[in-house]
N, C-alpha and C positions, 0 to 999 in steps of 0.2 A: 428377419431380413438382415443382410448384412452390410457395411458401408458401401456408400457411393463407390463403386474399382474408378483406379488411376485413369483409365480411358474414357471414362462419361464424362462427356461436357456438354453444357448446354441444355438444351429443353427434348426431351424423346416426342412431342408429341407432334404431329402434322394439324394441317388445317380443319379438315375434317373430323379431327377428334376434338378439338379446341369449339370448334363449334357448338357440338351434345355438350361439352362439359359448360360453355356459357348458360346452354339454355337449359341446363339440368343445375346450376344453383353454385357448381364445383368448380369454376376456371383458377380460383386464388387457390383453392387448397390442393388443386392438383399441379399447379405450378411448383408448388414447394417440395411435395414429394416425387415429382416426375423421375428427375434422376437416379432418387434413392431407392424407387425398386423397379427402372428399368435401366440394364447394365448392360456392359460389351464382352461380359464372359460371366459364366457358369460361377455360383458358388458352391462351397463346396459340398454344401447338403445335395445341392443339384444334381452333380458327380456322379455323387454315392445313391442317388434316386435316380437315376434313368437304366442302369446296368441290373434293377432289380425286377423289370417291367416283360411282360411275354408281346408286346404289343404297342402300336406307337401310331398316333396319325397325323398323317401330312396332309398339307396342301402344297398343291402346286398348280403352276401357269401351264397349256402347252403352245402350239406353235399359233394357234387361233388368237390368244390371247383369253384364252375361257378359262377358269379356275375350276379346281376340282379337289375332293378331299376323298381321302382312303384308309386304310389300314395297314399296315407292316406288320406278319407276328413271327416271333422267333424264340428261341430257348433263352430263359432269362440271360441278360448276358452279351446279346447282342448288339446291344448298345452298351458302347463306355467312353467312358470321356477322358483321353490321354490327357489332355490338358485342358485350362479354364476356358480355351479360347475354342476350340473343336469337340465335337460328338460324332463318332463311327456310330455308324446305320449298315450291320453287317447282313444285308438283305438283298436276295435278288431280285434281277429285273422279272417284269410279268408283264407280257403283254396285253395280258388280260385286260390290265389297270388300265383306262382310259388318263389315270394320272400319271400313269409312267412316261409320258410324253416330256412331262415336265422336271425329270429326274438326271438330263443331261448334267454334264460338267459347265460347269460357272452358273448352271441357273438360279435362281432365286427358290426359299423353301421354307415355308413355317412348320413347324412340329408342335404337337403338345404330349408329353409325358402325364399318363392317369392312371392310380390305381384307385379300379372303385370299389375294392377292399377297405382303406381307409380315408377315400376321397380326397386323397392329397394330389396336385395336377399341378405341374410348369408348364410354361413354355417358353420355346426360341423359336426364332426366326434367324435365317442368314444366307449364307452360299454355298454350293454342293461343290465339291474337290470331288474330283471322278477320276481313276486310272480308263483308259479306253480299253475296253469292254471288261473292266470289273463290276462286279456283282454291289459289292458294298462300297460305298462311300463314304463322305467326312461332311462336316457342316462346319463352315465357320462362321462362329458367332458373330452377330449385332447385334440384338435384342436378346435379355433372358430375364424373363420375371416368372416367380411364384402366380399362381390365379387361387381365388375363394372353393373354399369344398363345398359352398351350397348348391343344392338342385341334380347332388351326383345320386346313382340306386346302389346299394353295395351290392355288390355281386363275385363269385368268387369263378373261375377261370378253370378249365378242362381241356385237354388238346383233346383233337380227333381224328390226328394223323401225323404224322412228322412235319415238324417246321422245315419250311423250302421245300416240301414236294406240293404243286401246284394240284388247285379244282381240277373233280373229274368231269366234272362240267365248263361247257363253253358259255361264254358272259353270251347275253341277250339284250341288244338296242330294242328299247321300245320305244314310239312314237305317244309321248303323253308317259297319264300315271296309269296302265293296268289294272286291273282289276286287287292281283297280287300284289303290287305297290300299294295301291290304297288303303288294303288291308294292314300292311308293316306300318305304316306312318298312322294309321287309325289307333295304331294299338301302341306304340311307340312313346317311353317316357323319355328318352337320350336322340339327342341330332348331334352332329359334328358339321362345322361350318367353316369354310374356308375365303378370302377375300383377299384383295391386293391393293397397293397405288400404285404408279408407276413413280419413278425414279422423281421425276419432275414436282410430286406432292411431297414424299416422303419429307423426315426431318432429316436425313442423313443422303440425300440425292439417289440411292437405291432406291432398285423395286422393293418392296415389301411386302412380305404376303403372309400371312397369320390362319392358323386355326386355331378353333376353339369350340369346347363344347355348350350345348342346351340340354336343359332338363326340367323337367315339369310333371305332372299327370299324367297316365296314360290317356293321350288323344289331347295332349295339350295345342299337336299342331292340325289346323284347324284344316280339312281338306274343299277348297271352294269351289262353287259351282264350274267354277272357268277352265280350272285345271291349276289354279294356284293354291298355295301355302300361306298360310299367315300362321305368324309365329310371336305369341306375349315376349317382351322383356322385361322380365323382373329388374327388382334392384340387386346391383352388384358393386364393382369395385368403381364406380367413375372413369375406367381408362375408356370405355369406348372405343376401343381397338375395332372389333368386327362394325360395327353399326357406324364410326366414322370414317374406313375404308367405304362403306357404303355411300356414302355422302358422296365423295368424293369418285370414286367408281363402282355405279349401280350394278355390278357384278359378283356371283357367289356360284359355291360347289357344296350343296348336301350330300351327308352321306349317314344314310340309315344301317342301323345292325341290327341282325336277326339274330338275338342271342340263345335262341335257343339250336341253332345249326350252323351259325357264320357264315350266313346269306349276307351278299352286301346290294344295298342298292343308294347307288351311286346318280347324280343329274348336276347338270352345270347349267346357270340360265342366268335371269334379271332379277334384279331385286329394288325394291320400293323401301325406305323407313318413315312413318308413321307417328307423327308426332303431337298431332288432333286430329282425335277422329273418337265417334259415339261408342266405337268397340273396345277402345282400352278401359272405358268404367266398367264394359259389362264382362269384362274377365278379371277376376279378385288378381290381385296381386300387379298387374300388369301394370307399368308407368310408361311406356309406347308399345308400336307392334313394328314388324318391318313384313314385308312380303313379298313371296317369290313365286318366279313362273320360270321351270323350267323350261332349257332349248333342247335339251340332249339326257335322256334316261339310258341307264344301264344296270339290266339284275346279272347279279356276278352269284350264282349258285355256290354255296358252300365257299366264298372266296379265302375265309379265314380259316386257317386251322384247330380252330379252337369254338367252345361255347360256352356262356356263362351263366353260372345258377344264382339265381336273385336268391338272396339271404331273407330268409325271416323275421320280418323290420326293417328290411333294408332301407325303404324307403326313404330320403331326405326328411327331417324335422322343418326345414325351408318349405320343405314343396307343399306342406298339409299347409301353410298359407294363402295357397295359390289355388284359386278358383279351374270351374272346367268351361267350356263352350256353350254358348244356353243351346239347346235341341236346335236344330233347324235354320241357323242363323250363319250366313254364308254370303 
């Protein structure tokens, strides 16, 4: 990581993260490093890593105030970073995306950069600069830190169809999880999670809005009788990013990938975090849980142009720590 930039002052963290980091052991030691790996622009390994990427996912807000997370993919390239302070997202709009609502000019936008080749992952958060009716946009930066490569699957990446020509298929609202959702999230070792505050929490008076990925087991996330999700949280970096926006606003946007066709399925709901309860002993590894019920499902058939083949071993050296579901326990 590299020095504190000239523009970080102060503490990155809001209320809601300060909170987990008391009751998780870390408030001193994350006070000291707050600023030094969370900055107000790109460094420069950052740069030179996002413009190498087929693929990118956002969260965003839309007019409801519901968050949502998705996927962007394009010919490596499509991202680059003119300078420390902005990232071009040379990507069209798609109505498809029920996130694209949130992809206006001035809105707010987390990204994370991932290749699970060598599970190296950033991310930013910032503002969307939009020409009216351009396709691609600009981000400028307020937050950008490096995240841990534990809990990622290696997988290596296939188009299977030209970047920017849209599914031959129409996205599908379903009411709940279908039968077909059930099945992708049963089998599912990666989630993509998106969350916000609004301006009035953040540490910087902005909305803020982050994603970030999950990984575990296949069938790590648990499918409940109800129609909710519960999801282990291992140990990680102490930012508490996603889990202290939750605090703070019980709100989140999954988003599952079917990597063997670039099925997306996408839901925006409520979220609960879990901080005693009987089910964090009986899943290995787990040090809370948080949990979500969808309000809004959507299957986006083939929405990504691409597919990815799970490598041979790919699997995290992390995640063989991490226990499964006992049978029947919901």
């Amino acid at each position: 990581m590299s020095a504190t930039h000239p523009l970080d002052t102060g503490s990155p963290w809001h209320a809601g993260e300060l909170a987990l980091q008391r009751s998780a052991g870390s408030l001193d030691r994350m006070a000291m490093i707050g600023s030094k790996f969370i900055r107000r622009a790109m460094p420069e390994q950052h740069r030179e890593f996002f413009p190498m990427l087929p693929f990118v996912v956002l969260g965003t807000v839309d007019g409801s105030g519901d968050v949502w997370a998705t996927m962007r993919a394009g010919v490596p390239g499509f991202l680059h970073a003119p300078d420390e302070r902005h990232l071009v997202v040379d990507a069209a709009r798609d109505a498809h995306d029920p996130a694209d609502a949130g992809l206006e000019d001035r809105d707010s936008i987390g990204l994370l950069g991932i290749d699970p080749m060598t599970r190296r992952r950033n991310r930013l958060n910032g503002t969307i600069v939009r020409e009216p009716g351009a396709g691609r946009f600009q981000v400028e930066v307020e937050q950008s830190f490096g995240a841990c490569p534990r809990y990622i699957t290696n997988r290596s990446w296939v188009p299977t169809r030209p970047a920017g020509q849209p599914s031959p298929y129409a996205p599908v609202a379903i009411a709940g999880l279908d039968e077909k959702a059930r099945r992708l999230i049963a089998r599912a070792d990666t989630l993509f999670v998106a969350s916000y505050v609004e301006g009035k929490d953040s540490a910087d008076g902005r909305r803020q809005v982050d994603v970030s990925h999950r990984g575990g087991k296949p069938g790590f996330v648990r499918l409940d009788a109800d129609g909710g999700l519960t999801v282990p949280e291992f140990n990680g970096n102490f930012f508490f990013n996603t889990l202290g926006n939750f605090v703070l606003n019980p709100k989140a946007g999954l988003l599952f990938v079917d990597y063997a066709n670039g099925d997306l399925l996408q839901m925006t709901g409520d979220v609960e975090v879990i901080l005693d309860s009987p089910d964090i002993a009986v899943f290995q590894g787990a040090e809370r849980l948080w949990r979500f019920v969808p309000r809004q499902v959507v299957h986006r058939p083939a929405g990504l142009p691409l597919r990815w083949d799970e490598l041979p071993g790919g699997a995290s050296p992390h995640v063989a720590l991490t226990g499964s579901w006992p049978a029947g326990r919901a």
